[in-house]
DRENPA-3360 file (N, C-alpha, C; in nm, 2 decimals, always signed):
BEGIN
1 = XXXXXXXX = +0.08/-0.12/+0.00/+0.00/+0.00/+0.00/+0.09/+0.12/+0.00 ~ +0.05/+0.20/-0.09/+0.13/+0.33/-0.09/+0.12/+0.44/+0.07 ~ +0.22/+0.52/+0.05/+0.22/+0.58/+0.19/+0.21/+0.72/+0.10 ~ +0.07/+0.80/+0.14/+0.05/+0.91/+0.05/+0.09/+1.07/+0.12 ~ +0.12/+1.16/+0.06/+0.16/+1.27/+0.13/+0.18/+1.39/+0.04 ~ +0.17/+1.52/+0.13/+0.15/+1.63/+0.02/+0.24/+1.71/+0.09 ~ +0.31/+1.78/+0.04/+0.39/+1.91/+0.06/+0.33/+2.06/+0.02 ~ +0.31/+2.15/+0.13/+0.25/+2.22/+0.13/+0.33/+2.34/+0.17;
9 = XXXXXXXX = +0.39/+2.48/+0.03/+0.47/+2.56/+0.06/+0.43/+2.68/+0.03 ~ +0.48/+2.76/+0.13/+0.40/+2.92/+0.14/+0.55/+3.00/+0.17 ~ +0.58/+3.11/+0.08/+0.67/+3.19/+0.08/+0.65/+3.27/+0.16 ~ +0.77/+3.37/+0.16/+0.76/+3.48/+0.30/+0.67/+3.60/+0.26 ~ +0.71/+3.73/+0.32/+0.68/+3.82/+0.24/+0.67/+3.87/+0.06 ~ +0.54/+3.86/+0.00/+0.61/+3.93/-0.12/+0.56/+3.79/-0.17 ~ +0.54/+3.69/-0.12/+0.51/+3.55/-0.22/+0.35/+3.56/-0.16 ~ +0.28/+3.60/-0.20/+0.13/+3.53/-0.13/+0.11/+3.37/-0.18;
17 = XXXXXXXX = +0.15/+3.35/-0.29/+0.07/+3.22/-0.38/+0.11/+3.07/-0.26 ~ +0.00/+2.96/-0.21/+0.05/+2.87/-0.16/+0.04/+2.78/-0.27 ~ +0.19/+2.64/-0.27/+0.15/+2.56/-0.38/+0.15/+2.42/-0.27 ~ +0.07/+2.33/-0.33/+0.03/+2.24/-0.29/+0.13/+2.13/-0.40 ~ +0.19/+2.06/-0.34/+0.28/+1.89/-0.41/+0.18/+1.78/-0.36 ~ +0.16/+1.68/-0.43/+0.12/+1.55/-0.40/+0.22/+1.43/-0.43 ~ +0.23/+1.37/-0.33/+0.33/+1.21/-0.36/+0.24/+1.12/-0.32 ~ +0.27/+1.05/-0.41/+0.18/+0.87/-0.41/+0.20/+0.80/-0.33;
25 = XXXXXXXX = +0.35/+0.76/-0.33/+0.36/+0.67/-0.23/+0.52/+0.73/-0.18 ~ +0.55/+0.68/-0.07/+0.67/+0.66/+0.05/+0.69/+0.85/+0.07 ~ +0.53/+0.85/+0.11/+0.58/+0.98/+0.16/+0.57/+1.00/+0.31 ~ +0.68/+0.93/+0.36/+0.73/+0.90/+0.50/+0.81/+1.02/+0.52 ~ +0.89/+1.04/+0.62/+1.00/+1.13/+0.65/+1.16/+1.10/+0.61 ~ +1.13/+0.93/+0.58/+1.28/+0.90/+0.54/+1.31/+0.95/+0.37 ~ +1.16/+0.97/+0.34/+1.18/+0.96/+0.17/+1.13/+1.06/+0.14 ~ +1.01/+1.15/+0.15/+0.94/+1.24/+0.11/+1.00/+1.36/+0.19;
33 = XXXXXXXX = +1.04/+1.36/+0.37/+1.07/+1.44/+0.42/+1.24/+1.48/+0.40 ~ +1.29/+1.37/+0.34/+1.45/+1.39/+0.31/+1.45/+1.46/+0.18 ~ +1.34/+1.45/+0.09/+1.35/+1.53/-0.08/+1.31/+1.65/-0.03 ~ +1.24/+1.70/+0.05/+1.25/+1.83/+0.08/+1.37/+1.88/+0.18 ~ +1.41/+1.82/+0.27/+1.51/+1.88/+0.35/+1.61/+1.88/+0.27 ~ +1.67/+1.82/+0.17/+1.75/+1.80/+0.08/+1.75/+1.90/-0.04 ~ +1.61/+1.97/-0.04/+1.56/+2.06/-0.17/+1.59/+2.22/-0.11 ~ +1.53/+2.20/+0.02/+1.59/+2.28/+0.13/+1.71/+2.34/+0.10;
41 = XXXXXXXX = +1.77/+2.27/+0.14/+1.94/+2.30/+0.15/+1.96/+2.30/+0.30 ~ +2.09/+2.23/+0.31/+2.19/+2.26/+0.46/+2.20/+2.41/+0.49 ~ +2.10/+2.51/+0.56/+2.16/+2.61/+0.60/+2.05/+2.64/+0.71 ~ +2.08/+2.76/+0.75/+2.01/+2.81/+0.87/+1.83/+2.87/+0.81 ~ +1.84/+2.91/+0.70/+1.74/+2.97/+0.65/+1.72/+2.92/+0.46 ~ +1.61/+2.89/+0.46/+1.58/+2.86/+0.30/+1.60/+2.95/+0.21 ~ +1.70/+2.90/+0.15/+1.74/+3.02/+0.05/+1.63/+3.04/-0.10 ~ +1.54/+2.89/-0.11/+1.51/+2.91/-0.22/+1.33/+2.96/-0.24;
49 = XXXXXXXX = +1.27/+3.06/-0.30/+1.17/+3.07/-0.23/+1.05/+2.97/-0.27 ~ +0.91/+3.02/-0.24/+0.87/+2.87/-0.26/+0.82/+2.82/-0.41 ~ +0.84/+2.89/-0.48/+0.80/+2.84/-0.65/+0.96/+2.77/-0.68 ~ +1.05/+2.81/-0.67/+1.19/+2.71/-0.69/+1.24/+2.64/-0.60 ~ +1.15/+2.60/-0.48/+1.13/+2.52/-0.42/+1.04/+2.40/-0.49 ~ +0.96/+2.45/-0.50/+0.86/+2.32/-0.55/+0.90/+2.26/-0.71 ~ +0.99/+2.40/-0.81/+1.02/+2.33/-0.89/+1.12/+2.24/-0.89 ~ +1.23/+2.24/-0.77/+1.31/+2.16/-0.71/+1.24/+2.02/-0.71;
57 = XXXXXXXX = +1.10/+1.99/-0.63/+1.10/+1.89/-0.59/+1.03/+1.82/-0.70 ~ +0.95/+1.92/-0.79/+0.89/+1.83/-0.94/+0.94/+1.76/-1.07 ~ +1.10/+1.82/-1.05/+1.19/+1.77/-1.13/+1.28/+1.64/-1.03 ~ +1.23/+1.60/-0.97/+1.28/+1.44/-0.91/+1.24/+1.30/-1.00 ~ +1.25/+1.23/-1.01/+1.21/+1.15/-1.12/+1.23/+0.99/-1.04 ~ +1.16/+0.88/-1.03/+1.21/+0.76/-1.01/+1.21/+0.72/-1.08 ~ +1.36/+0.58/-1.08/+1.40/+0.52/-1.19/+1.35/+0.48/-1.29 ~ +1.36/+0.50/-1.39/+1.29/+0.46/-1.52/+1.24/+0.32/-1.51;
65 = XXXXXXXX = +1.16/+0.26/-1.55/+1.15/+0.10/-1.56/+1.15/+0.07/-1.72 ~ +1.16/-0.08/-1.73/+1.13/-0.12/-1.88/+1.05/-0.08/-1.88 ~ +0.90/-0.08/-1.86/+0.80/-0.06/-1.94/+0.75/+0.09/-1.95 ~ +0.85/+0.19/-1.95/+0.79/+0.30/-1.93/+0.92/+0.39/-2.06 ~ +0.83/+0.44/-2.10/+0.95/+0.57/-2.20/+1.04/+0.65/-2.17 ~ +1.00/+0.68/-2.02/+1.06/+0.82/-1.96/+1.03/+0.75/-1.80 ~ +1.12/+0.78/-1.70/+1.08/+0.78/-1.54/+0.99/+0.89/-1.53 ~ +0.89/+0.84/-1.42/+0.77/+0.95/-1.38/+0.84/+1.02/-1.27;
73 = XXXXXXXX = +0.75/+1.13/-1.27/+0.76/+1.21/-1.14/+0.73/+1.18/-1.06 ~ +0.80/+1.18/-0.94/+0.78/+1.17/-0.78/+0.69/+1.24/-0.75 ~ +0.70/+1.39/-0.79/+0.58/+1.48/-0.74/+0.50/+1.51/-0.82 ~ +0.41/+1.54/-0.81/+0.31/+1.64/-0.90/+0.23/+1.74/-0.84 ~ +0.23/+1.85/-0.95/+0.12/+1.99/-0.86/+0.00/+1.93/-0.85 ~ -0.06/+1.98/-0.71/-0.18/+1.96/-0.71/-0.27/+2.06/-0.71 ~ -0.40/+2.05/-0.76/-0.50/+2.16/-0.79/-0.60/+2.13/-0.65 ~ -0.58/+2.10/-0.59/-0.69/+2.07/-0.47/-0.61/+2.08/-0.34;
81 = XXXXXXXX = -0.71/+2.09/-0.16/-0.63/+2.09/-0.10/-0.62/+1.96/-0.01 ~ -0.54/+1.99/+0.11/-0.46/+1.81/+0.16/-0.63/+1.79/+0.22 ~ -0.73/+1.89/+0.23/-0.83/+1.84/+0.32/-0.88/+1.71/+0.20 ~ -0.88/+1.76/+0.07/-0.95/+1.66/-0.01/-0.89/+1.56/-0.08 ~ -0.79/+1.51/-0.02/-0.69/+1.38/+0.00/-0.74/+1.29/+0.07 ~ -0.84/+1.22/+0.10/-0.88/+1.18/+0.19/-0.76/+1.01/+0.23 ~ -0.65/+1.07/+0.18/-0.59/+0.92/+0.24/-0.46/+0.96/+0.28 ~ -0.46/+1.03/+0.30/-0.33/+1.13/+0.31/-0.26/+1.09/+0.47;
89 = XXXXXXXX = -0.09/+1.03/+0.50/-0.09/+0.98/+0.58/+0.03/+1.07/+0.66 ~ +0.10/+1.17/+0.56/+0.22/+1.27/+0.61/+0.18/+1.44/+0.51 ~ +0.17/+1.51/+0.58/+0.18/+1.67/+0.51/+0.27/+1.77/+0.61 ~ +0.42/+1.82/+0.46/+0.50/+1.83/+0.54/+0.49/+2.00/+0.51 ~ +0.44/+2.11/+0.58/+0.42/+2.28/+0.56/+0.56/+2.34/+0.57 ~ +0.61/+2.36/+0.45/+0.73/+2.44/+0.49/+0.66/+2.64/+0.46 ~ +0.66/+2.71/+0.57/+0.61/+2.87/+0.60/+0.72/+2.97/+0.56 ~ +0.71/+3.03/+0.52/+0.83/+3.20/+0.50/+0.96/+3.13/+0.45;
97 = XXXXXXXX = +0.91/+3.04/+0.32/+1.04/+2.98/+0.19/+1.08/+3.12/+0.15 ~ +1.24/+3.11/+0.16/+1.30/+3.24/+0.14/+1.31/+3.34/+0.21 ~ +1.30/+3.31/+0.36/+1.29/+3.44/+0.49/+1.39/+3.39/+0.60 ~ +1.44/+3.44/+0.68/+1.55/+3.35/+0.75/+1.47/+3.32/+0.87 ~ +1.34/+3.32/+0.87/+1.25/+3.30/+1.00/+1.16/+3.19/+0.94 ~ +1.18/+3.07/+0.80/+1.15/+2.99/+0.76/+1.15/+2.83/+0.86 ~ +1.00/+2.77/+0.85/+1.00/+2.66/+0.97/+0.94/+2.60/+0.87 ~ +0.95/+2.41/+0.90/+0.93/+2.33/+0.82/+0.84/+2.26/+0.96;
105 = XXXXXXXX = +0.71/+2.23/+0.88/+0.65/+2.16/+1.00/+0.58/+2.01/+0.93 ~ +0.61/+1.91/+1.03/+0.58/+1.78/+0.99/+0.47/+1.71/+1.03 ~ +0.31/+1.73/+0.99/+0.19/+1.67/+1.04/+0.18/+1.53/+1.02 ~ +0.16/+1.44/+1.10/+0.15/+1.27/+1.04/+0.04/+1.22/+1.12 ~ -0.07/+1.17/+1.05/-0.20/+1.12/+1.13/-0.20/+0.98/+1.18 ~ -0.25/+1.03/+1.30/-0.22/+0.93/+1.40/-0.32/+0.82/+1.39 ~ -0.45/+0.87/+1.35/-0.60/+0.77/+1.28/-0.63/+0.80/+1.18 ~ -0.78/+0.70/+1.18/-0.83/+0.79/+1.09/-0.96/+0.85/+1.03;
113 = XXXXXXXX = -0.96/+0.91/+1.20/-1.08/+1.01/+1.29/-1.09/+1.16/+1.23 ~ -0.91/+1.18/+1.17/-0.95/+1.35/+1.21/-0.89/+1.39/+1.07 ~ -1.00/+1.43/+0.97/-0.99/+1.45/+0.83/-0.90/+1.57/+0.79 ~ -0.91/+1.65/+0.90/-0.81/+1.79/+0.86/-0.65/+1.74/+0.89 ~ -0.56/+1.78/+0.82/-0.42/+1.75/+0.83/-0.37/+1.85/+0.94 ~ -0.46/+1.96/+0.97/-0.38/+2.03/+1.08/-0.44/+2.01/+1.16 ~ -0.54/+1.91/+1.21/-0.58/+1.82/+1.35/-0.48/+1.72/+1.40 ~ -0.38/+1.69/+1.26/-0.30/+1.56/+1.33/-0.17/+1.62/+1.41;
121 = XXXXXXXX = -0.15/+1.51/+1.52/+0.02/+1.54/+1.54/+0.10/+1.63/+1.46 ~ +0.17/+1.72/+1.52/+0.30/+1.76/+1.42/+0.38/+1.81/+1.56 ~ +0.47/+1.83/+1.45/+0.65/+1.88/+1.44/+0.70/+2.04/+1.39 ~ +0.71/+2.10/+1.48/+0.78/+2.24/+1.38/+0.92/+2.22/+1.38 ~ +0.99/+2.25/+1.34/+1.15/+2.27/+1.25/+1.20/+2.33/+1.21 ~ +1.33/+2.39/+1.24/+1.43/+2.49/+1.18/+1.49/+2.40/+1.04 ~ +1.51/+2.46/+0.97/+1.57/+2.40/+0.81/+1.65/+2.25/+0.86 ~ +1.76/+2.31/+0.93/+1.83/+2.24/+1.00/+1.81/+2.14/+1.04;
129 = XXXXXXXX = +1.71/+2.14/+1.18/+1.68/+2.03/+1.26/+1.58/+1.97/+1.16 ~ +1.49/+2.00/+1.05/+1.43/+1.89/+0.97/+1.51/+1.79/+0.89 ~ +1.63/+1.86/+0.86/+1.75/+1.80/+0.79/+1.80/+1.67/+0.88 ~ +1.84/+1.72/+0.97/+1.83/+1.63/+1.07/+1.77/+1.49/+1.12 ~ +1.68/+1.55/+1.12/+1.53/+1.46/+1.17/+1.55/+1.32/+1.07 ~ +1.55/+1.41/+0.93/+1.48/+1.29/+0.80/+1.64/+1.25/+0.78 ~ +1.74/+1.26/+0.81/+1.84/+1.16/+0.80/+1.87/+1.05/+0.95 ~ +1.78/+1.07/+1.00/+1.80/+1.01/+1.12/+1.69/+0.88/+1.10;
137 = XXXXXXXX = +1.56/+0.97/+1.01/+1.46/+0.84/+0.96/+1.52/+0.74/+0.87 ~ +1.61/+0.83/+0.78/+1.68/+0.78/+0.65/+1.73/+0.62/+0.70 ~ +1.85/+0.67/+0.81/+1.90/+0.58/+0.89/+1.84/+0.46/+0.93 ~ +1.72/+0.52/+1.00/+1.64/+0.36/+1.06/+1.60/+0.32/+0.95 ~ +1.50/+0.34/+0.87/+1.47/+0.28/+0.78/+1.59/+0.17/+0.69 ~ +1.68/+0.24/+0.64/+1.80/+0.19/+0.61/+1.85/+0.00/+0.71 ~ +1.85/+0.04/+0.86/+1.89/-0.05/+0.90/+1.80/-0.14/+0.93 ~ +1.67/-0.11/+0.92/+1.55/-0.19/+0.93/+1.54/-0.28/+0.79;
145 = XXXXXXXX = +1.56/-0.25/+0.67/+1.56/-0.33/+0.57/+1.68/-0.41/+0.57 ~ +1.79/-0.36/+0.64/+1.92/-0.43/+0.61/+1.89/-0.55/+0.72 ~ +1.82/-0.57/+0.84/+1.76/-0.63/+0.93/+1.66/-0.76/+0.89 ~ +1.55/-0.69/+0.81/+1.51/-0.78/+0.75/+1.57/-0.89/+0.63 ~ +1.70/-0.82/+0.55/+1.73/-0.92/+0.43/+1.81/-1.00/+0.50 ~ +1.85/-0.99/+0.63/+1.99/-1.05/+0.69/+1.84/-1.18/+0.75 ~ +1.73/-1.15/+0.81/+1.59/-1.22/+0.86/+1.57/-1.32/+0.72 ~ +1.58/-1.29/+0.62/+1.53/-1.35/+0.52/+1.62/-1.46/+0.44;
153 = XXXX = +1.73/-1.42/+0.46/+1.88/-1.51/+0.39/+1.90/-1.57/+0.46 ~ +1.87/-1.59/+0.64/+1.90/-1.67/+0.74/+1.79/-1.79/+0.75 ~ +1.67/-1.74/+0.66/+1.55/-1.84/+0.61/+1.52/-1.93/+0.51 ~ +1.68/-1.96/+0.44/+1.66/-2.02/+0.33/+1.76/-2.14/+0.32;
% end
């Protein structure tokens, strides 16, 4: 089952427009939240604002397969909002893209009682500390599958 998720980015002053991303699947923090902290950039403050932000993250591609011409996009714009996602299981709000007072907040729903994304659990974040965060997910995840194939070769 896919793990579905939206990225949701609003510039500082001077940008009103919010743009809404949708990801299909593995939009966890190890994978969806690392393409943005990664799109981000390592610094104290987001330097990119949020329209080259998001064209950052719509130019990501996964691997091509045989049966396809071209690899698809990871992201796509969306014209709707995360309320009418109704399966939506991570929405990550990065606020004031391009201000050095820029915070990356991480909502993840805990059921699936409470339809608004800003009723679930979250996380606020400095650029930094989300950078952080999602390579620390990167990590477990990382050693959780290396866990299991070591579970699976010891089964054969």
């Amino acid at each position: 089952m896919s793990t579905r998720s939206m990225v949701v980015l609003r510039g500082g002053k001077g940008q009103s427009a919010t743009i809404f991303l949708y990801r299909h699947m593995d939009g966890y923090p190890a994978c969806a939240g690392l393409d943005l902290a990664e799109a981000i950039g390592d610094n104290t403050q987001i330097k990119r604002p949020a329209a080259q932000l998001a064209r950052k993250l719509l130019d990501l591609r996964y691997e091509k397969q045989d049966y396809q011409e071209k690899a698809s996009s990871i992201y796509e714009l969306a014209d709707w909002l995360p309320e009418e996602q109704g399966d939506l299981e991570h929405v990550y709000r990065v606020l004031g893209a391009g201000t050095s007072f820029a915070r990356v907040a991480h909502f993840q729903r805990a059921n699936w009682q409470h339809d608004s994304w800003l009723d679930w659990p979250s996380q606020s974040y400095s650029p930094d500390e989300f950078l952080a965060f999602t390579k620390r997910e990167s990590e477990a995840l990382e050693e959780r599958a290396k866990a299991r194939e070591l579970e699976l070769a010891g089964k054969k």
